[in-house]
VEXRO-243992 format. One record per residue (C-alpha): residue number from 1; residue in one letter; x, y, z. Coordinates in Angstrom, 2 decimals. Last residue first. Layout:
NUM_A_X_Y_Z $
...
END
This chain:
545_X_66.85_202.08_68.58 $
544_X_69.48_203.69_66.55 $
543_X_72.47_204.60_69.02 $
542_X_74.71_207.90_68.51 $
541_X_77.78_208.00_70.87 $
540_X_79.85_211.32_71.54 $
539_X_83.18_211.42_72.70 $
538_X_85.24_214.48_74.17 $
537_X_88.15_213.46_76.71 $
536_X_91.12_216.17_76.15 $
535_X_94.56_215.44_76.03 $
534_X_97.34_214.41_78.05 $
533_X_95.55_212.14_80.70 $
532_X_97.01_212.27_84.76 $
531_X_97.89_208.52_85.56 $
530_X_96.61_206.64_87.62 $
529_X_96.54_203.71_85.50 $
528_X_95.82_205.62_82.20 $
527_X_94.22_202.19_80.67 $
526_X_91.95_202.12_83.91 $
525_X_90.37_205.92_83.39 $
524_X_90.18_204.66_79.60 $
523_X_88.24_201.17_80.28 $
522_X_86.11_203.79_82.42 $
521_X_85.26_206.74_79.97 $
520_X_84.77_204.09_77.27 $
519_X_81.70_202.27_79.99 $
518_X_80.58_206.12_80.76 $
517_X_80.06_206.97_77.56 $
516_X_78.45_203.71_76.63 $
515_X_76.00_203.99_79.59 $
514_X_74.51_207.11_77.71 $
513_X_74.29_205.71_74.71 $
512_X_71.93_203.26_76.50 $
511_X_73.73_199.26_76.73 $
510_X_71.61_196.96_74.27 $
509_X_74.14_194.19_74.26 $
508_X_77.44_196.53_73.66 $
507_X_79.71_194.29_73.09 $
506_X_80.83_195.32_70.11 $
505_X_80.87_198.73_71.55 $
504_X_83.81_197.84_73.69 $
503_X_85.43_196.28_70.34 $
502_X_85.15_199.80_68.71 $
501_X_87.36_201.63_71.61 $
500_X_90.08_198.43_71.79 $
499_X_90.35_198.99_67.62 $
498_X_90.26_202.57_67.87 $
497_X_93.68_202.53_70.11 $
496_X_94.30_202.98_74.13 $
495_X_98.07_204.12_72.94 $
494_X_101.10_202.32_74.87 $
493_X_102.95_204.40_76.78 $
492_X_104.15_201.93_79.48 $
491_X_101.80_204.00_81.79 $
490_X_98.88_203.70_79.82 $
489_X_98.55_206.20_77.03 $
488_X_94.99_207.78_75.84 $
487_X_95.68_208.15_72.03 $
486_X_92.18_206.77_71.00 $
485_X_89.94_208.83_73.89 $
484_X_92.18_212.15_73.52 $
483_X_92.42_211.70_70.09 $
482_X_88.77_212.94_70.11 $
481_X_85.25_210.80_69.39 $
480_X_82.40_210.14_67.40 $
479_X_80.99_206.70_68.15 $
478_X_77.59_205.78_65.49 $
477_X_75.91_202.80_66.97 $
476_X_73.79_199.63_65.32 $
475_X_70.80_198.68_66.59 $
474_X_68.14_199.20_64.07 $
473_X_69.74_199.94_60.51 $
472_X_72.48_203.32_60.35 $
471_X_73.26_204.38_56.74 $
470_X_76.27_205.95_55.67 $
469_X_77.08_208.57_53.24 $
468_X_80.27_211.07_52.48 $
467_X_80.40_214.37_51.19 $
466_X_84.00_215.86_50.00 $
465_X_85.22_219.31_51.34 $
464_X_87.03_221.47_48.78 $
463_X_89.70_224.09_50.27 $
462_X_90.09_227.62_49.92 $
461_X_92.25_229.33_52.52 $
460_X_94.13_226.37_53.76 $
459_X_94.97_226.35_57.59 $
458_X_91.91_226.79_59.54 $
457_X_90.14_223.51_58.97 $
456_X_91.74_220.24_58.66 $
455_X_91.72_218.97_55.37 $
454_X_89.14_216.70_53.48 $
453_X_85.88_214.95_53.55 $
452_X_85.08_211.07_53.26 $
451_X_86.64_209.19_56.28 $
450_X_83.81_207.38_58.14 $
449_X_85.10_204.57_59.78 $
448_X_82.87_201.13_59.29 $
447_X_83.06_198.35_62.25 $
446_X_81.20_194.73_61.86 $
445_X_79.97_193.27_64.97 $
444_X_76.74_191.87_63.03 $
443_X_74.82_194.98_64.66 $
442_X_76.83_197.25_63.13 $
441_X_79.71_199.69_64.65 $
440_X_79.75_202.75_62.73 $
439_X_83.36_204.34_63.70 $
438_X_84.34_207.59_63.31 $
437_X_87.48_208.64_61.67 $
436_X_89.34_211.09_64.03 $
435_X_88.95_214.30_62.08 $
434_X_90.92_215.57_59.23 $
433_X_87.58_217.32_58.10 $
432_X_85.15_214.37_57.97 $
431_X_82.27_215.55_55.92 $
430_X_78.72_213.76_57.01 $
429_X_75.51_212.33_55.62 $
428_X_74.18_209.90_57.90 $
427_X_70.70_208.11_56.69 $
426_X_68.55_206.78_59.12 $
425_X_65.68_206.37_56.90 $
424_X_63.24_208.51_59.32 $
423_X_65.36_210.52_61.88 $
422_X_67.91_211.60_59.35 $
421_X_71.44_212.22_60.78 $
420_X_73.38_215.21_59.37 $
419_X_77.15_214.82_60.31 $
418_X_79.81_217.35_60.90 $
417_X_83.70_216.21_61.76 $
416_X_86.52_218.45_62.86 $
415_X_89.93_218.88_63.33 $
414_X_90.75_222.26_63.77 $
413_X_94.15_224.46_63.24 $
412_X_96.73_226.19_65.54 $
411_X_100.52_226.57_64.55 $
410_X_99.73_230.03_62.84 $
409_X_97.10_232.31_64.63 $
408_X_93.61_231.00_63.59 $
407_X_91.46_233.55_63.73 $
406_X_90.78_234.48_59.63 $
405_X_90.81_230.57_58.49 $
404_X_87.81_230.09_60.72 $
403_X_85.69_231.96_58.28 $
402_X_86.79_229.78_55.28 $
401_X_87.05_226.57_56.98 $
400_X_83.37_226.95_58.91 $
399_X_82.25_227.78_54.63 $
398_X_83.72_224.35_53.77 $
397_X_82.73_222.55_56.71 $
396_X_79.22_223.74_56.43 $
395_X_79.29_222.83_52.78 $
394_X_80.38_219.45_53.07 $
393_X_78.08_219.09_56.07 $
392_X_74.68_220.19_53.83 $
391_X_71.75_221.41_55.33 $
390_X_73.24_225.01_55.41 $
389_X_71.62_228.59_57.24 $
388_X_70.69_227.66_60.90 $
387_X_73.79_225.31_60.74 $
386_X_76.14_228.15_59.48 $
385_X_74.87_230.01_62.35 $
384_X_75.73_227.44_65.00 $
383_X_78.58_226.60_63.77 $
382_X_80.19_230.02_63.89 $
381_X_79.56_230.50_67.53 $
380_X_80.71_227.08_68.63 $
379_X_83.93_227.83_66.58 $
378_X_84.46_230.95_67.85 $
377_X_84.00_229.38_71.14 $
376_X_86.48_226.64_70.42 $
375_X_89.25_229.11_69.55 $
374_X_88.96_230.70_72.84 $
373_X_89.10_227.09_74.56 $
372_X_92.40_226.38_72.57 $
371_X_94.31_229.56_73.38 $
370_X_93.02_229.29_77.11 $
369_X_94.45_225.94_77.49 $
368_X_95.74_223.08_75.02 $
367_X_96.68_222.92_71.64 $
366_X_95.55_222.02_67.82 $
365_X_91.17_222.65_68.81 $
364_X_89.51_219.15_68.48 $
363_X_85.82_219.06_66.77 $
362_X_82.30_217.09_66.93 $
361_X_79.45_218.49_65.34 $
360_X_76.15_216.78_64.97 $
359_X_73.53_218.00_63.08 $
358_X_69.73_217.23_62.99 $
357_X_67.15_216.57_60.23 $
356_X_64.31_218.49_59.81 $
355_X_65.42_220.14_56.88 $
354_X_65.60_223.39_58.67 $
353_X_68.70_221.80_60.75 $
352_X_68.58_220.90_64.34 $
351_X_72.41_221.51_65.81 $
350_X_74.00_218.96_68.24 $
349_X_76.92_220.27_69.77 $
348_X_80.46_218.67_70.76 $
347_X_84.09_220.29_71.05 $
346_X_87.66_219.54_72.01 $
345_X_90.06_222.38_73.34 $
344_X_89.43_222.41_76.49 $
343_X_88.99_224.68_79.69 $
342_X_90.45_223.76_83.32 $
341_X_92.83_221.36_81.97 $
340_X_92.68_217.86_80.94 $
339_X_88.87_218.65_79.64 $
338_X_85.99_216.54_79.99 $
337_X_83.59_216.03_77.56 $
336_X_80.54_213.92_77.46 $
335_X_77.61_213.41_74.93 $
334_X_74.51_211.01_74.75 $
333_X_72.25_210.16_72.26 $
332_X_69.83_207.47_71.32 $
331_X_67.95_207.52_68.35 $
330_X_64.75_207.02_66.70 $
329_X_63.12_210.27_67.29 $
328_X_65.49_213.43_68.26 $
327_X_65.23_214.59_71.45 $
326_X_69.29_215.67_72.10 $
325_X_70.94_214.96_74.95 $
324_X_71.80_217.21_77.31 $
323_X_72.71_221.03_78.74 $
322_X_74.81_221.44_75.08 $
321_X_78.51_222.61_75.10 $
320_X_79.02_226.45_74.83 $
319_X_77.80_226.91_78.28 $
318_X_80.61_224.61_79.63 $
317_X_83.22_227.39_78.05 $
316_X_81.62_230.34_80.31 $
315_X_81.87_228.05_83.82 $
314_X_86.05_226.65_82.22 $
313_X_86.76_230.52_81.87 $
312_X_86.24_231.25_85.48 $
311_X_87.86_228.52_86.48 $
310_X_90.57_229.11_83.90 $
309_X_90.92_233.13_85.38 $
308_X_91.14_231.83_89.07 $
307_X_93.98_229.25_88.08 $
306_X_95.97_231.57_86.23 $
305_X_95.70_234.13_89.05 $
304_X_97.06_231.89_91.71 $
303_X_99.72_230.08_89.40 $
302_X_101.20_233.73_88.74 $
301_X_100.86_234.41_91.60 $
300_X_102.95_231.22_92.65 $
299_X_105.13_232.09_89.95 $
298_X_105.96_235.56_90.81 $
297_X_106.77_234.02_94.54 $
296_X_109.12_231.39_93.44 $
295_X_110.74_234.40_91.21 $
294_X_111.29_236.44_94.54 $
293_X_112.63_233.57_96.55 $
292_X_114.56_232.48_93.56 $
291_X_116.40_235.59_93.44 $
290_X_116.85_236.49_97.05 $
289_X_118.61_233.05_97.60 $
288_X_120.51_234.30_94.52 $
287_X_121.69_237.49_96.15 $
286_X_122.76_236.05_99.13 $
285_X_125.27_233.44_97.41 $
284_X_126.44_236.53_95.00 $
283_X_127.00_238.62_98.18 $
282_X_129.21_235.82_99.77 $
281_X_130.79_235.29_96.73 $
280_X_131.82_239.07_95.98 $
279_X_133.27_239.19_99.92 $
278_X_135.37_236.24_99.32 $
277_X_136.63_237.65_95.62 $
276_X_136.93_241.10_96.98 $
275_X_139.35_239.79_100.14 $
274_X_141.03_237.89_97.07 $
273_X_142.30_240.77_95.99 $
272_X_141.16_242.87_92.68 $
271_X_143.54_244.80_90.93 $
270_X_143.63_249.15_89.89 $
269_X_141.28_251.57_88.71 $
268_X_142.49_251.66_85.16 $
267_X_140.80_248.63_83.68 $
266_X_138.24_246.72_86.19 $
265_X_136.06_243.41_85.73 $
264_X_133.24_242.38_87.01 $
263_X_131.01_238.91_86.49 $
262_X_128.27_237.77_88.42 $
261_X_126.62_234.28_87.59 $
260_X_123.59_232.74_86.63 $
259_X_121.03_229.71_88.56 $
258_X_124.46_227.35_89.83 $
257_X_122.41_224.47_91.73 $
256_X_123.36_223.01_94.42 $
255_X_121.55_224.79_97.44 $
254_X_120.90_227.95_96.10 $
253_X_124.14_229.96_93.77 $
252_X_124.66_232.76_91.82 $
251_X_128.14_231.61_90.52 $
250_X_131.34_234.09_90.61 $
249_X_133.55_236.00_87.84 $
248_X_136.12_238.23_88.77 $
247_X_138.58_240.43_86.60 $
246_X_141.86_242.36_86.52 $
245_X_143.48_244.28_83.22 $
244_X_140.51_244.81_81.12 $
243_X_141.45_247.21_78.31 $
242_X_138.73_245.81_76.19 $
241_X_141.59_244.58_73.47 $
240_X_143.02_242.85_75.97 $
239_X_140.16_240.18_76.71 $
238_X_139.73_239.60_73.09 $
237_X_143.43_239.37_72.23 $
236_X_143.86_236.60_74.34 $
235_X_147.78_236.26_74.18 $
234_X_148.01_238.78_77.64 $
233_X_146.06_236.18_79.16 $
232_X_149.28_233.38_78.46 $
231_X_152.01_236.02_78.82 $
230_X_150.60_237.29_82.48 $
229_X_151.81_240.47_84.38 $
228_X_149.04_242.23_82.16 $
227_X_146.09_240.15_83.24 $
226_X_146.61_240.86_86.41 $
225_X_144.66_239.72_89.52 $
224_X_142.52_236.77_87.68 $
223_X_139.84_236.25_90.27 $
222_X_137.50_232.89_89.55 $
221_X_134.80_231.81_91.37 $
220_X_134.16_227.96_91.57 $
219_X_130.36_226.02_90.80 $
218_X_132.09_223.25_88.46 $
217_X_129.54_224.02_86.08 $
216_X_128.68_227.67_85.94 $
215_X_131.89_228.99_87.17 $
214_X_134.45_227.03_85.52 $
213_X_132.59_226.64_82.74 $
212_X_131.40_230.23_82.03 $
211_X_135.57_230.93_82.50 $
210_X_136.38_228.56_79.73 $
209_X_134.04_230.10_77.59 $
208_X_135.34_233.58_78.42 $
207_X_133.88_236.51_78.50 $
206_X_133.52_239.20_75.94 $
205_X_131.46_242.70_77.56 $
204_X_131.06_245.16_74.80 $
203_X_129.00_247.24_76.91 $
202_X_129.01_249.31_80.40 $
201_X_126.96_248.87_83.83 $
200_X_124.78_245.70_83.26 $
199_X_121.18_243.87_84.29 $
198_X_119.49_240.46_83.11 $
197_X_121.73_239.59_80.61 $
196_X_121.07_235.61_79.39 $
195_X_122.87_232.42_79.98 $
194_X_120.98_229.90_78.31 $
193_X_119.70_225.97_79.61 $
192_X_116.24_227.18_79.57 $
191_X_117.31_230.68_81.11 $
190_X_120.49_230.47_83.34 $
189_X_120.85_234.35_84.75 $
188_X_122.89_236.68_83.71 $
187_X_124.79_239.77_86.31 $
186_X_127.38_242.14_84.19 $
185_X_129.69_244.06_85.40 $
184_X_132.23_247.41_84.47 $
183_X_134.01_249.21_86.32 $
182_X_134.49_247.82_89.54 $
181_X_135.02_248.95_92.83 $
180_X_134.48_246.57_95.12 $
179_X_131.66_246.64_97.12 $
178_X_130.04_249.20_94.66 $
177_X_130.62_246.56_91.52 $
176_X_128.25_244.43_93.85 $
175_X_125.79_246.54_95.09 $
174_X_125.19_247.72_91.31 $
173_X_124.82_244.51_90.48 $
172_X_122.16_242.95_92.99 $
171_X_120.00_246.36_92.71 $
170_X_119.68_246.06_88.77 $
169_X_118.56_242.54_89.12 $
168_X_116.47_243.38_91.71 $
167_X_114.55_245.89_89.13 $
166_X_113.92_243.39_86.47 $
165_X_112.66_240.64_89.72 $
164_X_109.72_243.22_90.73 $
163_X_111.02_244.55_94.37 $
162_X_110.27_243.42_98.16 $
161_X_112.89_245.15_100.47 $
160_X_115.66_242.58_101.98 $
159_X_117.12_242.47_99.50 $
158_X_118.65_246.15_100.20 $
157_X_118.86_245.67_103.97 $
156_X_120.90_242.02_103.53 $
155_X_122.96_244.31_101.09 $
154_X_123.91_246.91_102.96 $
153_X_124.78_244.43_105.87 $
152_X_126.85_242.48_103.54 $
151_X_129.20_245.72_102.70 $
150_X_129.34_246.56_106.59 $
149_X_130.63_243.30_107.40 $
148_X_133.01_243.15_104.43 $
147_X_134.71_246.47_106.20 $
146_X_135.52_250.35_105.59 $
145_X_135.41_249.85_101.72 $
144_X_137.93_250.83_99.16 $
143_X_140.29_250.30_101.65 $
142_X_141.70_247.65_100.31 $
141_X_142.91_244.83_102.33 $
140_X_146.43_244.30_103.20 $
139_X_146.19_245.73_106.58 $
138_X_143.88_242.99_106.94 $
137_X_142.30_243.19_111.10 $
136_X_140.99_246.71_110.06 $
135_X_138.98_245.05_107.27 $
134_X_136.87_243.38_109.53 $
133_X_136.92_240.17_109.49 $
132_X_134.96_237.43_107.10 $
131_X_134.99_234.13_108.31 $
130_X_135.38_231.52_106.02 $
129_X_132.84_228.57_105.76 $
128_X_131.06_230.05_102.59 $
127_X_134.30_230.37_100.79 $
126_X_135.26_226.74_101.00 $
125_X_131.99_225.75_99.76 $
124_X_132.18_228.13_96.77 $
123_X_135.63_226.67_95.68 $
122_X_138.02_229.15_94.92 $
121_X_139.71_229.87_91.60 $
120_X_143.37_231.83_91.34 $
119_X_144.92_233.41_88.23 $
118_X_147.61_235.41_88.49 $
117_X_149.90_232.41_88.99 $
116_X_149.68_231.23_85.98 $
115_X_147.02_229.19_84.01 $
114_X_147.59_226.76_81.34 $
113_X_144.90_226.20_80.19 $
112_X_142.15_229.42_78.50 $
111_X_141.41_227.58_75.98 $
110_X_139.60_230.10_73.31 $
109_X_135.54_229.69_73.02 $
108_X_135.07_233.74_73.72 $
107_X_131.71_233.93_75.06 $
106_X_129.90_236.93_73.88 $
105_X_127.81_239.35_76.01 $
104_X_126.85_242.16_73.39 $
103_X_126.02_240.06_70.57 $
102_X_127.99_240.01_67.55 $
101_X_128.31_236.38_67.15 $
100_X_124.81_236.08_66.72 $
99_X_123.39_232.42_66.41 $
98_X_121.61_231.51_63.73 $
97_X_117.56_231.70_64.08 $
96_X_114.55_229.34_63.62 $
95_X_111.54_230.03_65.69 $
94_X_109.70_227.10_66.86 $
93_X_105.50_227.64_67.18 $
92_X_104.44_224.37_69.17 $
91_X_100.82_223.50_69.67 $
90_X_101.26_220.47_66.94 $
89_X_103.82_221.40_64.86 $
88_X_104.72_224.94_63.61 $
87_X_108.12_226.21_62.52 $
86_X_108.37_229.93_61.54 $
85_X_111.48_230.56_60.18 $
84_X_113.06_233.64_61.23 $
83_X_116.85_233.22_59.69 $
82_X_116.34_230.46_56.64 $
81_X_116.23_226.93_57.26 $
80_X_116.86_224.42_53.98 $
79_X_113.66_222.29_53.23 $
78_X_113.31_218.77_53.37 $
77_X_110.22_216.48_52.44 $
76_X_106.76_218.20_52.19 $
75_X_106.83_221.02_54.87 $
74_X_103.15_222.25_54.76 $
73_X_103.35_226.35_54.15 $
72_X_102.33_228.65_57.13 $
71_X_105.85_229.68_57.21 $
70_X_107.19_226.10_57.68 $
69_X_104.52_223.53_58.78 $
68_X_104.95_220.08_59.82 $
67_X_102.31_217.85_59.34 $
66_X_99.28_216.06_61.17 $
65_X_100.36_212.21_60.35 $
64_X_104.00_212.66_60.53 $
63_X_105.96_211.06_57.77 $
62_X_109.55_212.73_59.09 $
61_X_109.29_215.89_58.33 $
60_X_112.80_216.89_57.82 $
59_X_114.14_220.47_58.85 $
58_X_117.60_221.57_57.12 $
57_X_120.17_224.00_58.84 $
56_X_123.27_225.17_57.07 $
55_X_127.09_224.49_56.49 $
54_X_126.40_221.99_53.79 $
53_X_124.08_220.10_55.89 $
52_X_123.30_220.21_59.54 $
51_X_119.77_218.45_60.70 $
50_X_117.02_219.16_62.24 $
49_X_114.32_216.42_62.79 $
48_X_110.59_215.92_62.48 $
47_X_107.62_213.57_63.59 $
46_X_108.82_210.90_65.54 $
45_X_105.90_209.43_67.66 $
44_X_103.70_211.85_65.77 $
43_X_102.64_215.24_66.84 $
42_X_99.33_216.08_67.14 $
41_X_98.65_214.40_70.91 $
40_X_101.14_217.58_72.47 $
39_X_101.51_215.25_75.78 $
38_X_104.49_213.28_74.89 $
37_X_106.80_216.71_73.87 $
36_X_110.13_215.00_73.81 $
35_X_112.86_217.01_72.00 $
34_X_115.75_215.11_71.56 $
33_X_113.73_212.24_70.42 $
32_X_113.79_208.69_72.51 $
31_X_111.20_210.02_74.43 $
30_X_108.24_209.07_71.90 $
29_X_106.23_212.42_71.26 $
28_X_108.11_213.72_68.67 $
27_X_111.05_216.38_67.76 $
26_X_114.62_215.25_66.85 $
25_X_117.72_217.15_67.03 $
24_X_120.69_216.09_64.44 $
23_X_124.15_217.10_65.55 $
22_X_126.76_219.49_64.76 $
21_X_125.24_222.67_67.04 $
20_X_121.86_223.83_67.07 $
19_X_121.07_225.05_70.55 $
18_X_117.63_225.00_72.41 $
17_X_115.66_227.72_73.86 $
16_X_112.37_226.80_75.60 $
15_X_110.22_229.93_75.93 $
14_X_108.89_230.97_79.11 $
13_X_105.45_231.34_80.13 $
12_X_104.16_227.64_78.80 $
11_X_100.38_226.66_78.04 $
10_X_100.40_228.58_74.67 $
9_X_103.90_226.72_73.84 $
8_X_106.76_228.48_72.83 $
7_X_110.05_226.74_71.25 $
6_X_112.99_229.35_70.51 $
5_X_115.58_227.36_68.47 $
4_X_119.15_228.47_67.46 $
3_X_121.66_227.60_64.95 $
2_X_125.12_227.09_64.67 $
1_X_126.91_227.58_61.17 $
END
């Protein structure tokens, strides 16, 4: 049984569709997999694959450090696919489904070798370079129309006026099966590596694998005359059985690249010629400059708006984050964040708490873009009340889990770690909620990570958050910090690491917190060589003095 997988992505328009077949598709962030996603940081170098068994679909998580979730439910092993699966991992939401053999354009997979006489195909190139005449120089052209010329004219006027892409689609086809008669047609479009129906006049349509080939790949049109004067088409009972008895099929072509394809066919009102076949090219070849003009230009504003409405949302995110450091006796703080985007999903705050002691909050929102930055000023907002209320972090991560829980759509979770830092013994009591494990670099050069606490937040209705304790002594630094600092990647994609971050603050001979933000900020601007980073920056470093 094949299967089918619809991949969104917050940050992405258009769904990716890929096709299960009869072998195993992988999904990491190493590019070995099938499905390479190196910039979605939750997802493990190799974190799941699908594979047939028995006839059906299984999905394997492979180990993967942040999980793979099936229905909201953590995928512990194997499971067997069922039609509508929800699949989340990292920002990805993957929709299992089998494919549908009933659907209304279906590509019959019989050979369609040898082929007679009836059937001719033309090369695209060759029938761009011919010269259409007039039809009163063929007196063997049909005089279904009074001349190509006349044909192409109406079209160049009817592109020629600006219209949304849904309704040029509808314009395209019903010019075509106009210039020559058809009955019935059908224009798709190649969507993520799919042909899919963007306008038709009748139903039922069955076409040909063999004929999606030859078109699509090899970039020929195809005219079969008469199927009925021909014992090898007569044999395909799906073409027959729809009364069809000529067809054409041609490529929607720009530059070289086939982007859909035009087919017609016709059942009582007589044969195509190849006049219609030259003429049907031409106007396909038009028609798809038209196309990508018009979908270059949705994009763009698109692009245009998207970009005004993340500036705009980037000004209202910053406000979230706090104006500076914290003055908080004893200690040395300093923040930074810096988005890959326009607005973030990573988070820092410092909170005062009634017991005089003050609370840091450091989170990572699963995904990127708006999604992400929406989700991380619910979370601001909810923080700050729980911390005007709670002393405790195991308690403000447990009730910040339960509220949370009721906003996050499925596929997104947080990451998060609180602390409470007492100015006077120096005491850290925190909750690490499948956060990065920060690191409590002492004096003496030796490195602690704080891991006490529990799951990540927004997935698990009712969950039990551990308290853990440190204690910082004169000198030593507390670094919290994002994947987006440990799992920077240098060009050979090799990850910056927690052991390179803690030996910079080995070293860090009295350097301000402050000056230690912007030292890590630099050793991970050089590891990226140039390149753009994949995830969020967000690091905060806590210094006793």
């Amino acid at each position: 049984m094949n299967g089918r997988l619809t991949i969104t992505r917050p940050e992405e328009d258009e769904p990716r569709i890929v096709d299960l077949e009869d072998q195993p598709v992988s999904l990491g962030r190493a590019s070995a997999n099938s499905l390479s996603y190196p910039d979605e940081a939750k997802l493990s170098r190799n974190h799941a694959v699908f594979e047939p068994e028995n006839g059906d679909w299984i999905l394997r998580d492979l180990d993967s450090r942040n999980g793979t979730f099936v229905n909201g439910e953590r995928l512990e092993g194997k499971r067997t696919l069922a039609v509508d699966d929800a699949i989340t991992a990292s920002g990805l939401t993957i929709t299992y489904n089998q494919v549908d053999p009933t659907a209304s354009v279906i590509f019959d997979t019989q050979a369609l070798t040898p082929l007679s006489e009836a059937t001719q195909f033309m090369r695209l190139d060759s029938i761009l370079q011919t010269t259409i005449r007039p039809a009163e120089d063929k007196p063997e052209a049909s005089t279904r129309w009074t001349g190509p010329a006349l044909a192409l004219l109406k079209a160049g006027r009817e592109l020629a006026t600006p219209r949304p892409l849904n309704e040029l689609f509808e314009v395209i086809l019903k010019l075509a099966t106009d210039a020559v008669s058809a009955e019935r047609g059908v224009l798709l479009t190649l969507e993520q590596g799919d042909l899919r129906v963007k306008a038709r006049q009748g139903d039922d349509f069955r076409i040909s694998k063999s004929v999606r080939d030859q078109v699509m790949d090899e970039r020929m049109s195809l005219i079969i005359k008469d199927i009925m004067v021909d014992p090898n088409w007569q044999a395909h009972e799906s073409i027959v059985s729809q009364g069809i008895r000529s067809l054409m099929a041609v490529p929607l072509q720009t530059d070289d690249a086939a982007i859909g394809m035009l087919y017609l066919d016709s059942g009582t009102s007589g044969e195509f010629t190849s006049e219609d076949l030259e003429l049907l090219t031409v106007m396909a070849n038009i028609a798809a400059i038209r196309i990508e003009h018009e979908r270059l230009a949705v994009v763009e504003q698109r692009k245009q708006l998207l970009e005004n409405e993340l500036e705009q949302a980037g000004d209202i995110q910053r406000q979230c984050f706090p104006e500076g450091p914290p003055n908080f006796e004893g200690f040395d703080i300093a923040g930074y964040g810096l988005p890959c985007r326009g607005v973030g999903g990573d988070y820092y705050g410092y909170f005062p708490l009634k017991d005089g002691r003050l609370c840091l909050v450091i989170a990572d929102v699963a995904g990127k873009g708006m999604p992400a930055a929406l989700l991380v000023m619910n979370l601001q907002a909810r923080i700050q009340v729980l911390s005007q209320e709670l002393t405790d972090p195991a308690e403000i991560a447990a009730r910040l889990n339960t509220s949370m829980n009721s906003v996050c759509p499925m596929g997104r979770f947080v990451t998060c770690f609180v602390c409470a830092v007492d100015s006077e013994t120096g005491e850290v009591t925190y909750c690490n909620a499948g956060h990065e494990r920060p690191l409590l670099v002492r004096t003496s050069g030796k490195v602690d990570e704080l891991a006490e606490g529990g799951a990540v937040i927004g997935i698990f209705e009712e969950m039990e958050y551990a308290r853990g304790q440190a204690t910082m002594d004169s000198g030593d630094t507390l670094v919290l910090f994002t994947d987006g600092v440990s799992e920077a990647m240098a060009p050979n994609r090799d990850e910056f690491g927690v052991k390179r971050l803690g030996g910079l603050f080995k070293g860090r001979n009295g350097a301000s917190a402050g000056a230690m933000v912007e030292r890590v900020n630099g050793a991970v601007q050089l590891w990226l060589a140039g390149e753009s980073a994949h995830d969020d920056f967000t690091m905060v470093t806590v210094v006793r003095v």
